[in-house]
N, C-alpha and C positions, 0 to 999 in steps of 0.2 A: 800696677799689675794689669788693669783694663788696657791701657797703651802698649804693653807690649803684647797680650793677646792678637791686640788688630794687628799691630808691627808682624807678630808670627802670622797671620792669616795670609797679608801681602808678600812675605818672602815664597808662603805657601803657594799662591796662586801662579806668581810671578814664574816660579819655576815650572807649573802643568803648563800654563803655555808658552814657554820655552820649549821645553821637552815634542808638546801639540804641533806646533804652530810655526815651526824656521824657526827656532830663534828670536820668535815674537815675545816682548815683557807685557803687562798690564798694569805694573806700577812705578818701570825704572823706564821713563823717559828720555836720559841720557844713552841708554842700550840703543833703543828705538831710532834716536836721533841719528846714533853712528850708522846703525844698517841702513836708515833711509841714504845718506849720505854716499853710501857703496852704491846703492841702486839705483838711485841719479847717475852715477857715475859708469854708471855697467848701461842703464837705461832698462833694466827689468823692470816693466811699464807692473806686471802681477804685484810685486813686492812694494813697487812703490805707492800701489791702491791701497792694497794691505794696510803699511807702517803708518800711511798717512791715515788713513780710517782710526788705527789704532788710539793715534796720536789726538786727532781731534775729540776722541769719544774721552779720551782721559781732559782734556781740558773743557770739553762742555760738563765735565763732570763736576769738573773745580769748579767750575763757574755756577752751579747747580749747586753743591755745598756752601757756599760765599752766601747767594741769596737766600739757602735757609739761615744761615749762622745769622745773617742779618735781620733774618722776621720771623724764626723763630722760637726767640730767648730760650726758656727751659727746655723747649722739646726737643728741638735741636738732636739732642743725643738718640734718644728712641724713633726719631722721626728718621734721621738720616742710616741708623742699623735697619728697621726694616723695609726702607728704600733700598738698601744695600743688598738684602736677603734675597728681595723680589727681582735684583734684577740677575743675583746669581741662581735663580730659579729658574728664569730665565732664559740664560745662557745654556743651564745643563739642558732645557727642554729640548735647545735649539740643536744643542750638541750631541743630542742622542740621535735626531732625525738626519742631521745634515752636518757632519764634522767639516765645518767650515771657517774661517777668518769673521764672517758674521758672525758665529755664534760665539768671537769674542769680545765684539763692541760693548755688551754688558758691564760685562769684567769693567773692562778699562772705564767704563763712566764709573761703577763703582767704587774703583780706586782713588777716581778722582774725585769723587765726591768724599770719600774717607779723607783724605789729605787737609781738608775743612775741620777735621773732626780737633785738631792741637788746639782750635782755637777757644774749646771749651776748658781746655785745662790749665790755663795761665801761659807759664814757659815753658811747660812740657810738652814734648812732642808728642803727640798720640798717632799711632796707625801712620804711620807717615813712609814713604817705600823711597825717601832723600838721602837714602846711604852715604854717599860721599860727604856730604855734606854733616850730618850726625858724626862722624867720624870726623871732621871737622872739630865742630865742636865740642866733642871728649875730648879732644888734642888740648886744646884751649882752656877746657875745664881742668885737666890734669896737670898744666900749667900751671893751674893761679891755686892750684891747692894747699901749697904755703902762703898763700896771701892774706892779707884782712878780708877780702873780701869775696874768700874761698866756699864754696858751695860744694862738698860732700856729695851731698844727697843727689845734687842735680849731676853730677859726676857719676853715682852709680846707677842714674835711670836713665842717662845716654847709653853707658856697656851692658845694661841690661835691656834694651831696646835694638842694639846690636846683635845680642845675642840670641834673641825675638825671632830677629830677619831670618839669621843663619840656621837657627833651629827650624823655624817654618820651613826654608829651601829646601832642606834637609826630609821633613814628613813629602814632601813632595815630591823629593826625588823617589821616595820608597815606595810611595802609594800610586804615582802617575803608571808604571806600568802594569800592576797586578790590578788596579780598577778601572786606566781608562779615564780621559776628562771629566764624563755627565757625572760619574761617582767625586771626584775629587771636586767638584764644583758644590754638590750636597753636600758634601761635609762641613766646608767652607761655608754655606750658606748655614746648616747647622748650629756653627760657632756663633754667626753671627746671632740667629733666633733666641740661642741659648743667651750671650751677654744681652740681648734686647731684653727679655726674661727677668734678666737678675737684675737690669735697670733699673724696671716696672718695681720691681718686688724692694728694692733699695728705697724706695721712694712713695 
């Protein structure tokens, strides 16, 4: 249930800055990569600063999740949510003053440091914004479900981790234009405090 909370956050975010931002993602990479790819192509020098700013902020992000998951065993989980919080605090602060492509560097390191987060959970993918891929394999899982060595469970937290994504895109599409990015970003950061919260209190 915790994994598809974050998985709904990321579909949530992914689509305010879509909607924000060109067509900008903060957790679908493969999007990012296509429109970078148009704007090499076109030479729109604005977009290609942008997508690529985007793009590194989500991979120093990963890179930033990886080195906690690696030093710091249990905390890990509470360490890397109100890293996440903080940085969508962050963005909203930036984004009230200056609706800009900066005030979505956040986000995207955020994302990518979420994407760290499956590793706490064995084979479960936690918070993870790898769609095509998750879709993948549900494919695969729903295959081998007459097999010996068939996995149910792990079959219905792949489509219920789909369905994560799609419902977040969904609160987002509804909420980005009656609030506006800074609000849709407090929410999001919200979610996050709140599962930090029940972490603490789990434990």
């Amino acid at each position: 249930m915790f994994g598809a909370l974050l998985t709904a956050v990321a579909g949530f975010l992914d689509v305010v800055a879509y909607v924000t931002f060109s067509h900008l993602y903060v957790s679908f990479m493969s999007g990012n990569s296509i429109h970078l790819g148009m704007a090499l192509a076109t030479l729109r020098t604005s977009d290609i600063a942008a997508i690529s700013g985007v793009v590194a902020a989500f991979v120093f992000g990963a890179s930033a999740g990886t080195l906690l998951h690696d030093h710091a065993g249990v905390r890990l989980l509470p360490l890397a949510l109100g890293i996440e919080a903080g940085l969508l605090l962050l963005a909203a602060a930036a984004s009230s003053i200056a609706l800009s492509t900066i005030s979505l560097l956040p986000v995207a390191l955020a994302m990518g440091l979420q994407n760290s987060l499956h590793q706490t959970s064995g084979q479960t993918s936690v918070g993870k914004g790898f769609v095509s891929g998750e879709l993948v394999r549900l494919g695969q899982s729903i295959a081998r479900l007459r097999a010996r060595a068939a996995d149910p469970a792990g079959t219905a937290t792949l489509f219920l981790g789909w369905i994560a994504f799609v419902a977040g895109a969904a609160g987002g599409a509804l909420l980005i234009t009656p609030l506006g990015p800074a609000a849709c970003l407090l929410i999001a950061a919200a979610i996050l405090v709140a599962a930090l919260v029940a972490d603490l209190f789990r434990h």
